[in-house]
C-alpha positions as CSV (number, residue, x, y, z in Angstrom):
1,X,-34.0,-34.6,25.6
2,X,-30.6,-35.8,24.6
3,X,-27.6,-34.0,25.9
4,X,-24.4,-32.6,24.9
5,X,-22.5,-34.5,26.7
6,X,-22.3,-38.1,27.8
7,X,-19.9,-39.8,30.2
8,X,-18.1,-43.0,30.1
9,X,-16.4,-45.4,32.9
10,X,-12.9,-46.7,33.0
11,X,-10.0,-47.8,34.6
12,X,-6.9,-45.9,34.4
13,X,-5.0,-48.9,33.2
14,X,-7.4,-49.9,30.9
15,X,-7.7,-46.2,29.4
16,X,-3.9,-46.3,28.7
17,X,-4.1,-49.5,26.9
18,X,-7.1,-48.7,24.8
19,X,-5.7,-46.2,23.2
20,X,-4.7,-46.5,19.4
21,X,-4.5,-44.3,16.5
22,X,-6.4,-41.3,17.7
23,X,-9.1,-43.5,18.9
24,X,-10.2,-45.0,22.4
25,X,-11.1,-48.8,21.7
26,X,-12.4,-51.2,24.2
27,X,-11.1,-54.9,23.7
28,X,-14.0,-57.0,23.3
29,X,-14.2,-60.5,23.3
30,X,-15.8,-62.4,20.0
31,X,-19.6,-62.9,20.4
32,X,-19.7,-59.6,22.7
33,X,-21.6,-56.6,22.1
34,X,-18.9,-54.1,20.4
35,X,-20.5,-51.0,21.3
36,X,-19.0,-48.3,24.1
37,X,-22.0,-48.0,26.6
38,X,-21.9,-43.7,27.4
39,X,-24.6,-42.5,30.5
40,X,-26.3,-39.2,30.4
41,X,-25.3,-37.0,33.5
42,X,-28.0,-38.3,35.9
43,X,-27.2,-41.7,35.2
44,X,-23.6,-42.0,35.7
45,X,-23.5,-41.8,39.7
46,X,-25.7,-44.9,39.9
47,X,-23.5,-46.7,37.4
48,X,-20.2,-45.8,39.4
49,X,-21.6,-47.1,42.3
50,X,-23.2,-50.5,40.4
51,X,-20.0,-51.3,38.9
52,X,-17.1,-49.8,40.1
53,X,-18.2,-49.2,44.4
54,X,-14.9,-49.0,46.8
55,X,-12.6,-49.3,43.3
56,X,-9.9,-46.5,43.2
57,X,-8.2,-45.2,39.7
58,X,-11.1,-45.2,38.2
59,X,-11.7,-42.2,35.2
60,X,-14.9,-40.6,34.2
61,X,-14.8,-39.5,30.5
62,X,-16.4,-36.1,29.6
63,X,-17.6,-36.6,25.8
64,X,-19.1,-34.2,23.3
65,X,-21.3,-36.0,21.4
66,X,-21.2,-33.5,18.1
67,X,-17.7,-34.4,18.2
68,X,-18.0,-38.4,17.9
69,X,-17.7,-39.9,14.4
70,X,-19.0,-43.1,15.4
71,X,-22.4,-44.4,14.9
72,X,-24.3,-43.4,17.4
73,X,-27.3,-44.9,19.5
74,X,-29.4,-43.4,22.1
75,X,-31.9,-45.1,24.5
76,X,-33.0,-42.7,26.2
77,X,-35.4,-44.5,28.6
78,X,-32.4,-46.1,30.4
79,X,-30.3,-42.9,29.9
80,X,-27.5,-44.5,27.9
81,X,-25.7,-43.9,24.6
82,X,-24.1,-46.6,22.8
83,X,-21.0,-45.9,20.5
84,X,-20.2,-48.0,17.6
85,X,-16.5,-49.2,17.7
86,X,-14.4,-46.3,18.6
87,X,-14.2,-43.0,20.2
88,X,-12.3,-40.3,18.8
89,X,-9.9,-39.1,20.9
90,X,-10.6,-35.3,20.2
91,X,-14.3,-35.8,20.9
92,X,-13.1,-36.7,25.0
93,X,-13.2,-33.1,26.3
94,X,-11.5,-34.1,30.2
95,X,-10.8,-36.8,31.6
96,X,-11.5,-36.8,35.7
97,X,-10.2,-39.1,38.2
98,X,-13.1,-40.2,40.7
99,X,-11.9,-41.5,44.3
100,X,-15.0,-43.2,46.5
101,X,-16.0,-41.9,49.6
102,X,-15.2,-43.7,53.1
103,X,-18.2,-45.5,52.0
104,X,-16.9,-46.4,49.0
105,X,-19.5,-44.8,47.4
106,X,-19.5,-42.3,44.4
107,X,-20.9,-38.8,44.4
108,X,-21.0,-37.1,41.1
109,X,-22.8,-34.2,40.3
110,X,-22.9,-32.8,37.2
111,X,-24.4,-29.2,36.4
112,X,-26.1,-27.8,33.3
């Protein structure tokens, strides 16, 4: 079942550089797959801990995806959304800092 709401992975730096114009745009090299990769809720603890373990200023973003006026893609075997281009800005309801534990590790838990 698809949910309402998806999360998304970055850097605080890279978050404040992205944004433009109301939107929230990844730079992307040429050749690279444009689309914003979003995880469903029980997927987004395992991808903190794949890609960003013992990493600090790191932000979780809490989208609606009603709200997104991107193309949208869902595989949801893997548990991931993919988001053509560009976020709106008024479709990321929170942004929240994550800080690892003294294992470096990432504990999210999300409730329904």
């Amino acid at each position: 079942m698809k949910p309402d709401l998806v999360f998304h992975l970055v850097s605080k730096r890279k978050w404040k550089n992205r944004q433009k114009n109301g939107y929230y745009r990844p730079d992307w090299k040429e050749g690279e797959d444009s689309r914003i990769r979003c995880y469903y809720p029980d997927k987004i603890e395992e991808i903190a801990n794949s890609q960003f373990a013992d990493r600090r200023n790191i932000l979780m973003l809490v989208i609606h995806l009603q709200r997104i006026i991107s193309k949208v893609e869902f595989d949801e075997d893997l548990g991931e959304v993919y988001v053509e281009d560009q976020i709106n800005l008024d479709a990321i309801l929170d942004k929240i800092v994550l800080t690892p534990n003294e294992d470096g590790k990432y504990v999210i838990q999300i409730q329904n």
